[in-house]
GUVEX-926472 format. One line per 5 residues: for each residue x, z, y of N, C-alpha, C, CB. Coordinates in steps of 0.1 Angstrom, whole numbers, plus 2048, in hexadecimal, padded with zeros to 3 digits. Atoms other than C-alpha are relative to their C-alpha. Glycine has a CB too. Example, Ala and Ser with C-alpha at 12.3 -4.5 7.8 and 13.67 -1.06 7.14 Angstrom:
// residues 2
809,800,7F4,87B,84E,7D3,809,800,80C,7F6,80C,800 ~ 7F7,800,7F5,889,847,7F5,7F8,808,80B,804,7F2,805
END
This chain:
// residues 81
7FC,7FD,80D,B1B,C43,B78,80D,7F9,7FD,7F5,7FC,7F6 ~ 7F5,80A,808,B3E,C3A,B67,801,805,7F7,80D,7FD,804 ~ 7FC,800,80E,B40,C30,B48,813,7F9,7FC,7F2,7F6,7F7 ~ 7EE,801,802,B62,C2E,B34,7FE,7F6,7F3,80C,812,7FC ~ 802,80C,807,B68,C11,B1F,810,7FC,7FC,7F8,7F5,80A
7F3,80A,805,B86,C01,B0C,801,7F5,800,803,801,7F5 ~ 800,811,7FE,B8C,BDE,B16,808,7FD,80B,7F1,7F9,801 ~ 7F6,804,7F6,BA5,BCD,B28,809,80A,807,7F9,7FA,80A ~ 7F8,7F8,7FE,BBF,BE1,B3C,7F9,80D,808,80A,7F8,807 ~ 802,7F6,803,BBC,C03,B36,805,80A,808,802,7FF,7F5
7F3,7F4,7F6,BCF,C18,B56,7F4,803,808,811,7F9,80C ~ 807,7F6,7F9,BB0,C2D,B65,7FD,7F4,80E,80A,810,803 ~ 804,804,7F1,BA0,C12,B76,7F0,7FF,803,807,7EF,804 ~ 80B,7FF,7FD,B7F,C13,B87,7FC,7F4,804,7FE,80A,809 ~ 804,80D,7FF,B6E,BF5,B83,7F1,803,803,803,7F6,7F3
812,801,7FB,B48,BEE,B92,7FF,7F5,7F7,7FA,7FA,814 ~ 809,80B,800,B2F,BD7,B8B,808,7F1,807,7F3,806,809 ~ 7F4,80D,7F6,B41,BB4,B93,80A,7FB,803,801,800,809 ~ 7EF,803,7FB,B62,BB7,B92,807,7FA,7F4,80A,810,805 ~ 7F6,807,808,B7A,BA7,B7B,80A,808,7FC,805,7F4,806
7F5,7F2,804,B8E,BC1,B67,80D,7F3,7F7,7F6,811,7F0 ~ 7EE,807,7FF,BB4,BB8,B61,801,807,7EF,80F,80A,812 ~ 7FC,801,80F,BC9,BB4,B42,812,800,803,7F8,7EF,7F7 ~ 7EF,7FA,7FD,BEF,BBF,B3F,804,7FF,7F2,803,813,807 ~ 7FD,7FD,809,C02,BCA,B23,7FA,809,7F9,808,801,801
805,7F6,7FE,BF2,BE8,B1E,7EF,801,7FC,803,803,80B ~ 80A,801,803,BCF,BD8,B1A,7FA,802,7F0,7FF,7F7,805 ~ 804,801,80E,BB6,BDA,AFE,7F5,7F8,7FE,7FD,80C,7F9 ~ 7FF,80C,800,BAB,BBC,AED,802,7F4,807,7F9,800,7FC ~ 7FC,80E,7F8,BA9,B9A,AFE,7F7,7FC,807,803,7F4,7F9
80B,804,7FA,B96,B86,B15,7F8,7F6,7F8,805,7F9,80C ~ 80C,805,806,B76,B75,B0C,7FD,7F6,80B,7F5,80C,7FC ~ 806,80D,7F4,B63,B57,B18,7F1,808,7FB,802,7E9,7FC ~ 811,802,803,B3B,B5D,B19,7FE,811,805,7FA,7FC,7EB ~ 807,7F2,7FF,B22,B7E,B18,805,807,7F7,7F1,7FF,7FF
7FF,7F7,809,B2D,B9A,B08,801,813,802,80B,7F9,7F9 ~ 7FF,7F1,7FC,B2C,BC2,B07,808,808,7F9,7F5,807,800 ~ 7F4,7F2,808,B45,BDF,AFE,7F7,80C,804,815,802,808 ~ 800,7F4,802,B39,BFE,AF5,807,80B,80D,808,800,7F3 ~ 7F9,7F4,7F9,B41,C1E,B0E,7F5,809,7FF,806,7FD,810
808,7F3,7FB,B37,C3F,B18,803,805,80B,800,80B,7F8 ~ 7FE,801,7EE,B2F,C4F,B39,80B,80D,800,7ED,803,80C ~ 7F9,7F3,7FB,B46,C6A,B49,7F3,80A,807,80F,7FC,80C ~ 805,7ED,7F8,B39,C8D,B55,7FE,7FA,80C,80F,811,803 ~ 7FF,802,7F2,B2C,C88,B76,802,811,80C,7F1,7F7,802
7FD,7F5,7F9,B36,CA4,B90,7F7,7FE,80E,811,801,802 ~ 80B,7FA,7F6,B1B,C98,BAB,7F6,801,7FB,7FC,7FA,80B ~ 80C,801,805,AFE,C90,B96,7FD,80B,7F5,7FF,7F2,7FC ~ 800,7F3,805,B07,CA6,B7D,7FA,7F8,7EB,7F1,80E,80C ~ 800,806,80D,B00,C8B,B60,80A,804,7F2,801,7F1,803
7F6,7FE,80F,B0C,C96,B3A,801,7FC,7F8,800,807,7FA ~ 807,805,810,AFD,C7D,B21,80C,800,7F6,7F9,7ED,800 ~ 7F6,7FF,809,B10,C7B,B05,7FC,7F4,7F6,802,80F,7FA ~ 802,80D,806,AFE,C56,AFD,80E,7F5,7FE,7F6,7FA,809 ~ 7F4,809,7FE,B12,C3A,AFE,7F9,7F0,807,809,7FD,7ED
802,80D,7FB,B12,C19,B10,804,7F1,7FF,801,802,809 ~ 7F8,80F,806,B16,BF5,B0F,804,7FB,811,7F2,7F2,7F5 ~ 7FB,805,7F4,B29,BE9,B2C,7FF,7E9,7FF,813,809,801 ~ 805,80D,801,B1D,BBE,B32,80E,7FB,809,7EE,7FD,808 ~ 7F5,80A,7FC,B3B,BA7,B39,7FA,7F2,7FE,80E,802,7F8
806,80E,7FD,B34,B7F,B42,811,7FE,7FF,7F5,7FB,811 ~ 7F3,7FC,802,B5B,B7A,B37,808,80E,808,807,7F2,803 ~ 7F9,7F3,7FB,B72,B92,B4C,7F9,804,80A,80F,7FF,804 ~ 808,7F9,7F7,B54,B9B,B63,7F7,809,7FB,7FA,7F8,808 ~ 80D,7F5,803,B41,BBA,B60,7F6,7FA,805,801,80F,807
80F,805,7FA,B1B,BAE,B66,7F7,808,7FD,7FA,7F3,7F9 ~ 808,7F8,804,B0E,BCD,B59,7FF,80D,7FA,7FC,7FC,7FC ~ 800,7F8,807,B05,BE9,B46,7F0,805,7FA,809,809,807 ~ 809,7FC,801,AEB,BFA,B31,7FF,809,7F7,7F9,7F9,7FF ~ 7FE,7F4,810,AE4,C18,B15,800,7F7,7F8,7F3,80C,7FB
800,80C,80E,AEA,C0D,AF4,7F7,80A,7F8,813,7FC,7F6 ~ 80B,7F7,80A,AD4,C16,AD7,805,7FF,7F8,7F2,7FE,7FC ~ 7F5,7FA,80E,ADD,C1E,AB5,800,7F4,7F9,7F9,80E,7F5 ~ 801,808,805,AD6,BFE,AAC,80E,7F7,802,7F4,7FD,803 ~ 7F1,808,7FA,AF4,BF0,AC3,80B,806,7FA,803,800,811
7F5,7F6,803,B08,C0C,AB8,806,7FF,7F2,7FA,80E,802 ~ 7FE,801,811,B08,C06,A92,804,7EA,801,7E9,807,7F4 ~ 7F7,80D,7FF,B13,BDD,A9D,80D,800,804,7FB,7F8,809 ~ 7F2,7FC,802,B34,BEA,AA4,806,7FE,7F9,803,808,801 ~ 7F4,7FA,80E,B52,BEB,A8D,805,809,809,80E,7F4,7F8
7FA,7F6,7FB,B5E,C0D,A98,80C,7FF,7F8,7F8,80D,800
END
């Protein structure tokens, strides 16, 4: 599954599980210290054939992805959109 997410530098990059996403000019907001999650949604898949049209919370431990999981409407309404 990839989900798409706004945070940190923003040029079509494919980040896993684990990796440490980068920050440029171009990025959006800033780095963080601790646990925290941003909001995304998944893309179309073309093998699996996945279409949700939920949304997710992507898990960062500062600039490490550690995760991901559905969000509920409950996470969804803690936002400021």
């Amino acid at each position: 599954m990839s989900i798409q997410f706004h945070f940190g530098d923003t040029y079509h990059h494919k980040y896993r599980v684990g990796d440490t996403i980068s920050w440029s000019d171009r990025a959006i907001g800033s780095p963080r210290k601790g646990r925290f999650e941003i909001p995304g949604y998944p893309e179309w898949c073309q093998t699996c054939k996945l279409d949700d049209e939920g949304y997710y919370l992507v898990q960062f431990d500062g600039d490490v992805i550690i995760g991901y999981r559905e969000a509920t409407e409950g996470d969804m309404e803690s936002f400021d959109w």
